[in-house]
C-alpha positions in Angstrom: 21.9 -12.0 -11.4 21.8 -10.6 -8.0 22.5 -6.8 -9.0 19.6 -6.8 -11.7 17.2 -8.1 -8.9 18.5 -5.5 -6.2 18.3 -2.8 -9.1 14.5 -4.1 -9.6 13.4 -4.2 -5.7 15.2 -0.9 -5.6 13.5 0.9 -9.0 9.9 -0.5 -7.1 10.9 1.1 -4.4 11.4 4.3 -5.4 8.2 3.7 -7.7 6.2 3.0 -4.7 7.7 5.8 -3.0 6.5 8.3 -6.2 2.8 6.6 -6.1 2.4 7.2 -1.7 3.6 10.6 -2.5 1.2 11.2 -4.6 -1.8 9.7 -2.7 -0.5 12.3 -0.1 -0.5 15.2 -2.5 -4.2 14.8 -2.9 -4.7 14.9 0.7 -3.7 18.0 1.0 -4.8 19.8 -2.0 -8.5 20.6 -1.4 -7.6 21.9 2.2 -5.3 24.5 0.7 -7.4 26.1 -2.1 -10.8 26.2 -0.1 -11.5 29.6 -0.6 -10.7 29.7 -4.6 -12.5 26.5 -5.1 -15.2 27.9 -3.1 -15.5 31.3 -5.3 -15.3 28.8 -8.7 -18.2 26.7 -7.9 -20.1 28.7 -6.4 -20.6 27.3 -2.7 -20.0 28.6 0.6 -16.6 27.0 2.2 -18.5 24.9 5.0 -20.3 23.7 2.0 -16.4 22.6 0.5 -16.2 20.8 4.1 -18.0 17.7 2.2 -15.5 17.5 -1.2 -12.6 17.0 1.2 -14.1 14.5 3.2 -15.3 12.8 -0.2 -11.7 12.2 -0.5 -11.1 10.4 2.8 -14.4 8.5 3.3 -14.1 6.9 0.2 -10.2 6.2 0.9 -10.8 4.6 4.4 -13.8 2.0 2.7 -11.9 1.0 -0.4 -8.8 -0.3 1.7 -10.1 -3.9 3.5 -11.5 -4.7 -0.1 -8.3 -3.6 -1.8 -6.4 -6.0 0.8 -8.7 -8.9 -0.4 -8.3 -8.0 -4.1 -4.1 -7.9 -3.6 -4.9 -11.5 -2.6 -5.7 -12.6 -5.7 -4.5 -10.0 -8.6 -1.0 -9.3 -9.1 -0.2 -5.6 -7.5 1.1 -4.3 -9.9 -2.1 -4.5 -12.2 -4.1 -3.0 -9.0 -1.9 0.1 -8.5 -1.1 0.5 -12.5 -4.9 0.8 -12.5 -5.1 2.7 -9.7 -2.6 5.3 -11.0 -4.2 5.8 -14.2 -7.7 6.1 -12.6 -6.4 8.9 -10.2 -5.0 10.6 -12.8 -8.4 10.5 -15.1 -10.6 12.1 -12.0 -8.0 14.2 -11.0 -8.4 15.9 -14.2 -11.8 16.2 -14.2 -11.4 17.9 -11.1 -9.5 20.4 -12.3 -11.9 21.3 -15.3 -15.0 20.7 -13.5 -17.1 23.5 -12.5 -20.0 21.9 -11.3 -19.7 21.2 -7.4 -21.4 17.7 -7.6 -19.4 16.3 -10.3 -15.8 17.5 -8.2 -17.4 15.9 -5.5 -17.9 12.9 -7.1 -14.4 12.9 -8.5 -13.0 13.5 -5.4 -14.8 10.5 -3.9 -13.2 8.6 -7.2 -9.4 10.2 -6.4 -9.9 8.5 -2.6 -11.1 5.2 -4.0 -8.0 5.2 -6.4 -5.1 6.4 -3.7 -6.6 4.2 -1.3 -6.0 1.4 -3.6 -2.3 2.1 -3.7 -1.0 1.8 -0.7 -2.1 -1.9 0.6 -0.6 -3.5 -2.8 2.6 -1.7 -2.5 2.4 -3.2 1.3 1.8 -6.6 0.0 4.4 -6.6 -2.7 7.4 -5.2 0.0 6.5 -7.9 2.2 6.8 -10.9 -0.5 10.4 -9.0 -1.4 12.0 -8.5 1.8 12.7 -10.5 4.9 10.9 -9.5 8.0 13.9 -7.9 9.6 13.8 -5.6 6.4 10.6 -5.1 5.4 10.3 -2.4 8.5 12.5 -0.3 7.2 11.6 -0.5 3.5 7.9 0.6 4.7 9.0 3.1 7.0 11.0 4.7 3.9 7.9 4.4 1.9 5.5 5.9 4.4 8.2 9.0 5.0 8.3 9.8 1.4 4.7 10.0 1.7 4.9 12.5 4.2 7.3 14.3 1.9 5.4 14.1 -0.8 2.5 16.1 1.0 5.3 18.6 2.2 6.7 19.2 -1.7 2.6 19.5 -2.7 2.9 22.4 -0.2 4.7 24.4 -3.1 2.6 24.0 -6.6 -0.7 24.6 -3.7 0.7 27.5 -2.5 1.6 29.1 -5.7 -1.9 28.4 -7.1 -3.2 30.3 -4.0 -5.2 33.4 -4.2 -5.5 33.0 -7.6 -8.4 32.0 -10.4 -5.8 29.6 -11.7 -6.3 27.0 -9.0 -7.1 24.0 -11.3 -3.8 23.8 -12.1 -3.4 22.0 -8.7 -5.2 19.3 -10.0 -3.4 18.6 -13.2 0.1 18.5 -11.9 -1.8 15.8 -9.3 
């Protein structure tokens, strides 16, 4: 009994993991391609200054309600949900060529990564004693990092070209 539970906590782990990564895959994306996405919808690239920061406003005032929420619906439901709508805006994105509506699906994306990360929080600290749960989250939070590091290569590859949505759908 006590090998399927580790082989859970540790398959939600690396789950988790996958999902912070990804949240700091986005972060990144927008900064890189600045002067494609620029060309593509037509704007100047101070004028791009307001997509990325769609992303992180939106992020930073979705998290205290997202803490309530984890309260009182399982997290798993919030960052399934969370997940799928990333994935949905991401793509639209990516095939969007009208500067409003990537800016409004930008502002989505940051609503749905900032919903990931508090639940995952909440669910490590119901499965791990406070002696563990440090290192756990500091595990979590470094493949994060990572994960922004490994976005560094699909970004880059996409850069300079008219093929930059592609970003966006591997996202």
């Amino acid at each position: 009994m006590k090998t399927k539970l580790f082989l859970y906590y540790l398959f939600m782990i690396l789950v988790s993991c996958l999902v912070y990564g990804i949240g700091y895959y986005h972060r990144n994306c927008t900064g890189v391609l600045l002067t494609e996405m620029a060309s593509s919808l037509h704007v100047t690239e101070s004028k791009l200054g307001i997509l990325s920061t769609m992303f992180f406003w939106s992020y930073a005032i979705v998290q205290p309600f997202i803490g309530s929420l984890s309260d009182i619906f399982e997290s798993s439901y919030i960052v399934s949900i969370a997940l799928v709508s990333s994935s949905i805006f991401t793509f639209l994105c990516g095939i969007s060529r009208s500067y409003y509506l990537t800016c409004l699906s930008r502002f989505f994306v940051g609503i749905s990564c900032g919903s990931m990360y508090v639940p995952i929080c909440r669910s490590m600290a119901q499965w791990f004693s406070p002696t563990v749960f440090p290192y756990v989250q500091s595990f979590i939070v470094a493949f994060g990092g990572l994960g922004g590091v490994l976005a560094q290569g699909p970004i880059g590859s996409a850069k300079g070209s008219t093929n930059w949505p592609i970003v966006f759908y591997i996202g």
